[in-house]
N, CA, C, O and CB atoms as a CASP TS submission, in Angstrom:
PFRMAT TS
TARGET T0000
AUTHOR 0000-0000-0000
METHOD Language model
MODEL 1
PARENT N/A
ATOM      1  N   UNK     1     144.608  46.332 -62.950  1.00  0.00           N
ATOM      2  CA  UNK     1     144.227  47.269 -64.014  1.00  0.00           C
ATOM      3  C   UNK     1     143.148  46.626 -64.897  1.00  0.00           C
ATOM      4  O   UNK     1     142.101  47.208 -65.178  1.00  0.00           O
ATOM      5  CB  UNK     1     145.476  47.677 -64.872  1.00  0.00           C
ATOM      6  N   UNK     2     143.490  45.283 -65.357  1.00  0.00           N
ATOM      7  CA  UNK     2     142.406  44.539 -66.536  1.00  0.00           C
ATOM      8  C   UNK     2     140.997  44.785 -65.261  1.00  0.00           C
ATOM      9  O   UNK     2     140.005  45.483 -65.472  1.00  0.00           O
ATOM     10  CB  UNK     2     142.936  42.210 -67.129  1.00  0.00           C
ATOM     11  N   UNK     3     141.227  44.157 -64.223  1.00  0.00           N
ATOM     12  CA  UNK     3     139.899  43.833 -63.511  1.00  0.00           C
ATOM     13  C   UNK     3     139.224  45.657 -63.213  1.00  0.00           C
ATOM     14  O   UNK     3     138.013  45.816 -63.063  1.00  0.00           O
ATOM     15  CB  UNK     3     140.322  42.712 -61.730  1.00  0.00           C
ATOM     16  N   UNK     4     140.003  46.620 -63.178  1.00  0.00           N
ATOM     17  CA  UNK     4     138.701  47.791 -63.250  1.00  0.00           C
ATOM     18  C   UNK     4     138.199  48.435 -64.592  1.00  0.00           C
ATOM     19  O   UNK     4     137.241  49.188 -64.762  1.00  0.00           O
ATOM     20  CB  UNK     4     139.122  49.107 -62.419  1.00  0.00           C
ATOM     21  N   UNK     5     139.662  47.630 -66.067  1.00  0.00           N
ATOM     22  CA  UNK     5     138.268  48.245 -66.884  1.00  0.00           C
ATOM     23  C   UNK     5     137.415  46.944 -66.687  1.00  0.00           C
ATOM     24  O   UNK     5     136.443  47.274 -67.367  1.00  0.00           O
ATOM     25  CB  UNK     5     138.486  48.732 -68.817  1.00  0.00           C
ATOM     26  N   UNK     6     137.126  45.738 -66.240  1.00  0.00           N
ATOM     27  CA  UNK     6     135.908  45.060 -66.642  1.00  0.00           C
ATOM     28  C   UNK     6     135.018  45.559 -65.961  1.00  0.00           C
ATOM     29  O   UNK     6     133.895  45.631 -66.460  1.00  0.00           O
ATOM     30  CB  UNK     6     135.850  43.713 -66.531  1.00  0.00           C
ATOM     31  N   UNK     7     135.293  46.150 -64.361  1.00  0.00           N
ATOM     32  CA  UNK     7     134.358  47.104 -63.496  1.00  0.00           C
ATOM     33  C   UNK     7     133.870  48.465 -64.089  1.00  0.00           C
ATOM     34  O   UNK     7     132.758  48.738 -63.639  1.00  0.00           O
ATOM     35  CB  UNK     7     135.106  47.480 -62.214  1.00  0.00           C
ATOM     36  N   UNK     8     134.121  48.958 -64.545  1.00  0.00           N
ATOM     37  CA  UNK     8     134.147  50.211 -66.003  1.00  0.00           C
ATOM     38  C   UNK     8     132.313  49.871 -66.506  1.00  0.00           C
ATOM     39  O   UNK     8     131.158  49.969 -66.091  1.00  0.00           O
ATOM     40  CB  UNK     8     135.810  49.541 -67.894  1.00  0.00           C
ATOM     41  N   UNK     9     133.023  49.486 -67.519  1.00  0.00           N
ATOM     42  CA  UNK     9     131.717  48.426 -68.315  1.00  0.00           C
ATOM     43  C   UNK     9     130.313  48.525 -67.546  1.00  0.00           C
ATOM     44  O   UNK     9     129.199  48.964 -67.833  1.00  0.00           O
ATOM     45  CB  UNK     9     132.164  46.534 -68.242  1.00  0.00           C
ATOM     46  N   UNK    10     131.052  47.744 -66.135  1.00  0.00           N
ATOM     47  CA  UNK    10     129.638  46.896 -65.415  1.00  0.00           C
ATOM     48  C   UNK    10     128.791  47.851 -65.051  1.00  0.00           C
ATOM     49  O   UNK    10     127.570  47.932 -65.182  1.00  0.00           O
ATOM     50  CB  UNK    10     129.873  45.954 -63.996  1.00  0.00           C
ATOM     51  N   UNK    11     130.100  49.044 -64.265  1.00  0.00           N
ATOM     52  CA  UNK    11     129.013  50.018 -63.547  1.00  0.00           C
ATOM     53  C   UNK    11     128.335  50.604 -64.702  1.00  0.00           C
ATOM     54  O   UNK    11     127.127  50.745 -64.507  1.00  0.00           O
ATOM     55  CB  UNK    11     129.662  51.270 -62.529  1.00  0.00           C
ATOM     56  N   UNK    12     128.780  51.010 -65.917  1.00  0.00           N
ATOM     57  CA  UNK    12     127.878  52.041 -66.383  1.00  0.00           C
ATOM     58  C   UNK    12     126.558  51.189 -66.919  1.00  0.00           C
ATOM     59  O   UNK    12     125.366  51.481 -66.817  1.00  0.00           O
ATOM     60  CB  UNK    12     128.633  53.011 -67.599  1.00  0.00           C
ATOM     61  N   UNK    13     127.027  50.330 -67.371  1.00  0.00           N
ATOM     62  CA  UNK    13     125.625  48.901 -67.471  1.00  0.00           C
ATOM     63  C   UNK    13     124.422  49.381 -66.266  1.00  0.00           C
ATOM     64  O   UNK    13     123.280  49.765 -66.518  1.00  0.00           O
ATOM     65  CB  UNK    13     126.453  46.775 -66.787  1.00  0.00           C
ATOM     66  N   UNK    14     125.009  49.241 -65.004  1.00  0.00           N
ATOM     67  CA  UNK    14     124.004  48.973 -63.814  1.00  0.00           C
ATOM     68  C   UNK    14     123.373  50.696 -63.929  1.00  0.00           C
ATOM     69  O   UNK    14     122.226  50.896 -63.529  1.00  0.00           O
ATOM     70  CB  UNK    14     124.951  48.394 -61.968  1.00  0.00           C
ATOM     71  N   UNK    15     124.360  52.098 -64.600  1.00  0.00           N
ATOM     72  CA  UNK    15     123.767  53.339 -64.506  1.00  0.00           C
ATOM     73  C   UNK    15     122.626  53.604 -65.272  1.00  0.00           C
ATOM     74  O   UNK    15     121.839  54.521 -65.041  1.00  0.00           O
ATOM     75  CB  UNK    15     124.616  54.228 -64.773  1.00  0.00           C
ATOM     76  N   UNK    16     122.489  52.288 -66.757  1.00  0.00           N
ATOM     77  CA  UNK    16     121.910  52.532 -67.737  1.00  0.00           C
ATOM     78  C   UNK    16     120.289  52.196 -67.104  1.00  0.00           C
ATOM     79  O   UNK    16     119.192  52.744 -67.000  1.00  0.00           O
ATOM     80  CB  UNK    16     122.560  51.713 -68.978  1.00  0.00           C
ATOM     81  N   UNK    17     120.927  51.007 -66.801  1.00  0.00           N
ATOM     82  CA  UNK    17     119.395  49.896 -65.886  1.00  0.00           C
ATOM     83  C   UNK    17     118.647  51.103 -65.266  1.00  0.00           C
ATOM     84  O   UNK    17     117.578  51.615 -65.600  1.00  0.00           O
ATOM     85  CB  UNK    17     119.974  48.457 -64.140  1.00  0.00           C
ATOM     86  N   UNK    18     119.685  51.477 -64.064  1.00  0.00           N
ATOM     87  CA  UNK    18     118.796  52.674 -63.372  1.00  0.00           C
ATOM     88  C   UNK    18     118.376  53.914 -63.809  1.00  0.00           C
ATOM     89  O   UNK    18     117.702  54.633 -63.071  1.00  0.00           O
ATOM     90  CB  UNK    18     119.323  53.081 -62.393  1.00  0.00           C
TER
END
């Protein structure tokens, strides 16, 4: 559970980039 909200975060990070 902790490790997909830190995946959460990342992806929308990498949606912002793109």
């Amino acid at each position: 559970m902790a490790i997909v909200g830190d995946f959460k975060p990342a992806i929308i990070g990498l949606n912002g980039v793109l």
